[in-house]
N, C-alpha and C positions, 0 to 999 in steps of 0.2 A: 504494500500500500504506500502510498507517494503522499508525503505531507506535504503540504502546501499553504502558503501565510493567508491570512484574509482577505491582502492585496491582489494578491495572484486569483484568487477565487472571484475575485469582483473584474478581473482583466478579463480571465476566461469567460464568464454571463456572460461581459458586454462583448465577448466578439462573438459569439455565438448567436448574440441577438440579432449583432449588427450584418450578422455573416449570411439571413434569409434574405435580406434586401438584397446584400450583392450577388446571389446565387440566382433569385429573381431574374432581378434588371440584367445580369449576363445571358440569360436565355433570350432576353429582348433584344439583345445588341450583337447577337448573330441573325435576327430577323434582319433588324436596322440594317447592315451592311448592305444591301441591295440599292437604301435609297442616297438620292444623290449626294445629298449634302451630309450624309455619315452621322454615326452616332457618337461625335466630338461632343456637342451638347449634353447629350442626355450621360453620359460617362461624366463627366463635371457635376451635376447633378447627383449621381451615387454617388460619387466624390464628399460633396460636401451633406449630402444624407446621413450617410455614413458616420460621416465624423459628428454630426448632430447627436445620433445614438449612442455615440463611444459617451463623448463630453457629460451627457445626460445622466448614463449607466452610470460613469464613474463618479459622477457627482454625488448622485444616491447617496452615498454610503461616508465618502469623503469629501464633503462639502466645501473644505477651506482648500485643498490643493490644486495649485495652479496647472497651466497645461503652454505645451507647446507644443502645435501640431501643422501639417503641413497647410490646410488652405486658409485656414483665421489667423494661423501667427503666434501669437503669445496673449495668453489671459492669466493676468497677475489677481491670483486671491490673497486671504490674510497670510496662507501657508505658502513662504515665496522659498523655503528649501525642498520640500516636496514637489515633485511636477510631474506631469503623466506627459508623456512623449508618446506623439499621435501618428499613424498616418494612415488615414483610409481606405487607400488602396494603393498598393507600393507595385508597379507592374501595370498605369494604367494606358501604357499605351500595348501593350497585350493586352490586357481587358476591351481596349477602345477596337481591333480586330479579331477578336473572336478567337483569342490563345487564351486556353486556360494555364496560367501561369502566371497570377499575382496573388498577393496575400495583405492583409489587415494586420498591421502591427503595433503595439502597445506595449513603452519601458516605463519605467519608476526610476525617475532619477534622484535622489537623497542624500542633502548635504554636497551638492558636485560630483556626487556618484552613482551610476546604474549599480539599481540592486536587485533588480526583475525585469524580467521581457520576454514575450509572447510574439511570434508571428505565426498567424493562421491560415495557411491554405486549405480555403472552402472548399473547393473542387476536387482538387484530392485527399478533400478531409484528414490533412496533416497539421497537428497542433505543435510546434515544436516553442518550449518553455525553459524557463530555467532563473534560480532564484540562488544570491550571494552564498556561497557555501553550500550551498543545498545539490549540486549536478544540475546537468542539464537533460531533457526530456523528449522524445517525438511520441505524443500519445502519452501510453505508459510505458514505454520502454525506453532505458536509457540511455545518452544518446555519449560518443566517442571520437575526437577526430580519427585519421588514420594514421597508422604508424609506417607507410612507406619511407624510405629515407633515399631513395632515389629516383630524382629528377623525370628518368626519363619514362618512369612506369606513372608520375601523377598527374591528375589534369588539373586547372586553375580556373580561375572565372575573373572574367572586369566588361568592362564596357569597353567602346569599341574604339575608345584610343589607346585602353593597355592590350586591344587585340594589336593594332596598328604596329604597336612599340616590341611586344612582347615576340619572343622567340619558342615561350613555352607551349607545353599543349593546352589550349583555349576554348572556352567555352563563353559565349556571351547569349545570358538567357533575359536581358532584361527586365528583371525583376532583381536588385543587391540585397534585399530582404531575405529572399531566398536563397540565392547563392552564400550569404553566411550564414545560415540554416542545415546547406547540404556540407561545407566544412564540418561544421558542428559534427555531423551526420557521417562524416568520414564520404558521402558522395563525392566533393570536391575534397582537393588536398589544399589551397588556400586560393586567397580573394585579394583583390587590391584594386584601389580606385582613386582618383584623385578629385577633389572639389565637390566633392557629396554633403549632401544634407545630411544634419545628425537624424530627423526622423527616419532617413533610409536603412541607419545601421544602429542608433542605439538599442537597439533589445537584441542585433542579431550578434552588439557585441558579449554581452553578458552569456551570450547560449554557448557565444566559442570557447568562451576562456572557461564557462561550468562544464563543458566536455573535455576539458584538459588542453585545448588550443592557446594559441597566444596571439595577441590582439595589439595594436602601438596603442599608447596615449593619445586620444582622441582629445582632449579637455584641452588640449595649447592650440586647438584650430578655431576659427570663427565657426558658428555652428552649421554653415550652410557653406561652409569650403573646405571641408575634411579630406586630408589624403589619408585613405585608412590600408593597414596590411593585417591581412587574420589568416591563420594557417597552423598546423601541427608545429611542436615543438621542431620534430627532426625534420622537417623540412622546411624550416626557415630561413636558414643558412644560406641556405643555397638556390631559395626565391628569393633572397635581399639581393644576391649577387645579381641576379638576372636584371634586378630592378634598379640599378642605382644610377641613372640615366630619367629614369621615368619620374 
């Protein structure tokens, strides 16, 4: 049995709640494809639906804690060292063409530090969690980076200027949510990106470091120009090498 804080229990509800609408509206927005003008609009729309029922959910329970989320910004309550770190839908230009592959993610930042985070892909109903000392989780089973320690058997993931840059084996799935999710998960051997939003990666950073991965200090960047690198212990080394250009 998995113990779990009261915070993480109120993360989970609210993606859950919030995870019918987008599971909805994504069967609508493989209709929409057909008409002209695309379903850019109405994906903006869940967008900020979405994050209505997160903000709401989470209020419930904890009423003074602030938030930072991707389409409002920042709402300062009484509690300005707690903050629930938002983002509605992380992958939504896969969502906006009909790829299932985005996810709903939700951290606890406390005192300058993630202490919980949640990313949830609806689609393939994968909950992957993880809380300060506690490990990290997909569902109920716990989750591991991998332990390759050579190069040329791992794959990597970034966006498509560390594909541009990179020499390694690459993967750009458009969703960074996920891709520090499948780290976590040992799918991916490590992640790196430059100039990213903290809601892109703060929960997927806490999942890699509770599966035993290692993650840089994200807190010295501006929150919306982070260059982040997360990857297993033994293959760090030797993705910093590839990357020290980038």
């Amino acid at each position: 049995m998995i113990s779990i804080s009261s915070n993480l229990n109120i993360m989970i509800k609210a993606v859950e709640k919030a995870s019918k609408s987008v599971i909805r509206d994504f069967g609508e927005v493989e209709k929409l494809q057909v008409k002209r003008k695309g379903p850019r609009d109405f994906v903006t729309k869940t967008d900020k639906k979405v994050e209505k029922i997160l903000i709401e959910e989470l209020s419930k329970i904890k009423k003074n804690y602030s938030f930072i989320s991707e389409e409002i910004g920042s709402i300062l309550n009484k509690d300005k060292e707690n903050i629930w770190i938002i983002d509605p839908i992380d992958g939504t230009t896969n969502f906006l063409h009909g790829i299932p592959h985005f996810a709903i993610c939700i951290a606890l930042q406390s005192n300058k530090e993630i202490i919980s985070g949640l990313i949830f892909d609806p689609i393939k109903d994968e909950m992957f969690f993880a809380e300060k000392n506690k490990g990290a989780f997909l569902n109920s089973n716990r989750l591991r980076v991998s332990n390759k320690n050579s190069i040329e058997n791992c794959l990597f993931s970034s966006n498509h200027e560390g594909l541009k840059f990179s020499n390694l084996n690459m993967r750009y799935t458009g969703c960074a949510a996920l891709d520090l999710a499948y780290v976590a998960s040992g799918r991916f051997d490590g992640f790196f990106h430059n100039n990213i939003n903290l809601w892109d990666v703060a929960a997927g950073k806490i999942i890699v470091e509770e599966a035993g991965g290692v993650v840089n200090d994200i807190n010295k960047f501006e929150k919306n120009k982070i260059d982040i690198r997360a990857s297993s212990s033994s293959i760090k080394d030797e993705m910093m090498k590839n990357l020290k250009n980038f």
